[in-house]
C-alpha positions as CSV (number, residue, x, y, z in Angstrom):
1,X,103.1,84.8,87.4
2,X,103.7,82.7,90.3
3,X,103.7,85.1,93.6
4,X,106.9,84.9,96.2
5,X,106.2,82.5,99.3
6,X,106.5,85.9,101.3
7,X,103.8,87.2,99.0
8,X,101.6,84.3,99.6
9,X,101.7,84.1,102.9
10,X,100.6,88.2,103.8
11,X,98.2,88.6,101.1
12,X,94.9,88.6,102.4
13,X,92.1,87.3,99.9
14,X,88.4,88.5,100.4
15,X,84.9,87.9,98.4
16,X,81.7,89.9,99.2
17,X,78.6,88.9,98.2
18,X,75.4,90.7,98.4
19,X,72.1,91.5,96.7
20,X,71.3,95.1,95.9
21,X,67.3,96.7,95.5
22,X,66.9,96.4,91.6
23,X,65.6,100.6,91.6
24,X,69.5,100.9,93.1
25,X,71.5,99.1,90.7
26,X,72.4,101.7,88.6
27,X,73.3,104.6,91.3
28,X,75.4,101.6,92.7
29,X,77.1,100.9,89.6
30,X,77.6,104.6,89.4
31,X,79.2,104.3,92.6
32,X,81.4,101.3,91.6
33,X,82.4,102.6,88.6
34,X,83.9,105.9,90.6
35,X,85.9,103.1,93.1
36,X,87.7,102.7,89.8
37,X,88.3,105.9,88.3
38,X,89.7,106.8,91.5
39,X,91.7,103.9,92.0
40,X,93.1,104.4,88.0
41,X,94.1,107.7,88.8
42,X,95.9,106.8,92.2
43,X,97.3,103.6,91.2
44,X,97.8,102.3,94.9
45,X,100.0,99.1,95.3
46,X,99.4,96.1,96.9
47,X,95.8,95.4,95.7
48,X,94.2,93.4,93.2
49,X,90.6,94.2,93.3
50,X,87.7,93.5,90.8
51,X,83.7,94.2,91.1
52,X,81.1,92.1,89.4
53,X,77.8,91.8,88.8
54,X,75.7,88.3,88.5
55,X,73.6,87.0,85.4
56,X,70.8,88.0,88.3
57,X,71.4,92.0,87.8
58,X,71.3,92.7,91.7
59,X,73.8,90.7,92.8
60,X,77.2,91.4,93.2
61,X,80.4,89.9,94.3
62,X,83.5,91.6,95.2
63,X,86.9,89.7,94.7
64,X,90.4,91.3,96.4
65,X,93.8,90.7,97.2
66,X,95.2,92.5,99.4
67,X,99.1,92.7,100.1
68,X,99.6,95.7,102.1
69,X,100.1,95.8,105.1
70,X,96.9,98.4,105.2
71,X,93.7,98.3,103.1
72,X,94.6,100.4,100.1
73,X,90.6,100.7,99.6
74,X,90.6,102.4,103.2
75,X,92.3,105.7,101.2
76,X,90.3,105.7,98.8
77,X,87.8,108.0,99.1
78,X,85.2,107.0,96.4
79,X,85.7,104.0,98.5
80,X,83.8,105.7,101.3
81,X,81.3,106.9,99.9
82,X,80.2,103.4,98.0
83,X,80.6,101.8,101.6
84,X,78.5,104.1,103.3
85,X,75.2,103.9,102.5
86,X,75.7,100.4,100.7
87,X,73.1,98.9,103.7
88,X,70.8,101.2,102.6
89,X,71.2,99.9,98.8
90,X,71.1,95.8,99.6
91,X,68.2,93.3,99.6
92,X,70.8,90.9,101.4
93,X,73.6,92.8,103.2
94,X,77.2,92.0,101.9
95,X,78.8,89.0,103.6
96,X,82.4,89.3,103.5
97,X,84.7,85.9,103.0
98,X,88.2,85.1,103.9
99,X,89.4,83.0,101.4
100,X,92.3,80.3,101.7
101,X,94.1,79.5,98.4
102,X,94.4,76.2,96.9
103,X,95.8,76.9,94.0
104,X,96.1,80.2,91.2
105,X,97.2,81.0,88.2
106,X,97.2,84.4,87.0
107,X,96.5,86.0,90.4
């Protein structure tokens, strides 16, 4: 599905990267895995967002698109709580990306 050139043109597209301390990988996947419950259950529009973890098992790259005009994530509140500590969980802070598209398909 080819998004409108409105669409295009507001979306914001962001990748974090970080690494997290291997004896935290699991309670961070725990907290991951509740950014997506809650987001199932609240079904919030204008986001596309997925979570993965590298070949590496500690790190982790986030990937969103974002076309409301306000962070969807921001209400989120198991959201909050993965955010807030997540310092305390990384080898290598996240490093956040603003990324320009070339081309998509399936986005």
């Amino acid at each position: 599905m080819t998004p409108k050139p409105t669409e295009s043109k507001s979306m914001r597209r962001v990748m974090v990267r970080y690494t997290v301390k291997p004896e935290r990988v699991e309670e961070h996947e725990a907290l991951i895995r509740a950014v997506f419950h809650e987001l199932a259950e609240k079904a919030p529009e204008g986001i596309r967002y997925g979570a993965f973890k590298q070949p590496d098992g500690v790190g982790f790259v986030h990937v969103a698109f974002i076309s409301a005009e306000k962070n969807p994530l921001d209400a989120i509140a198991a959201f909050k709580a993965f955010t807030a500590r997540i310092r305390e969980r990384c080898d290598d802070p996240p490093a956040t990306v603003d990324l320009s598209e070339i081309g998509s398909f399936g986005f």
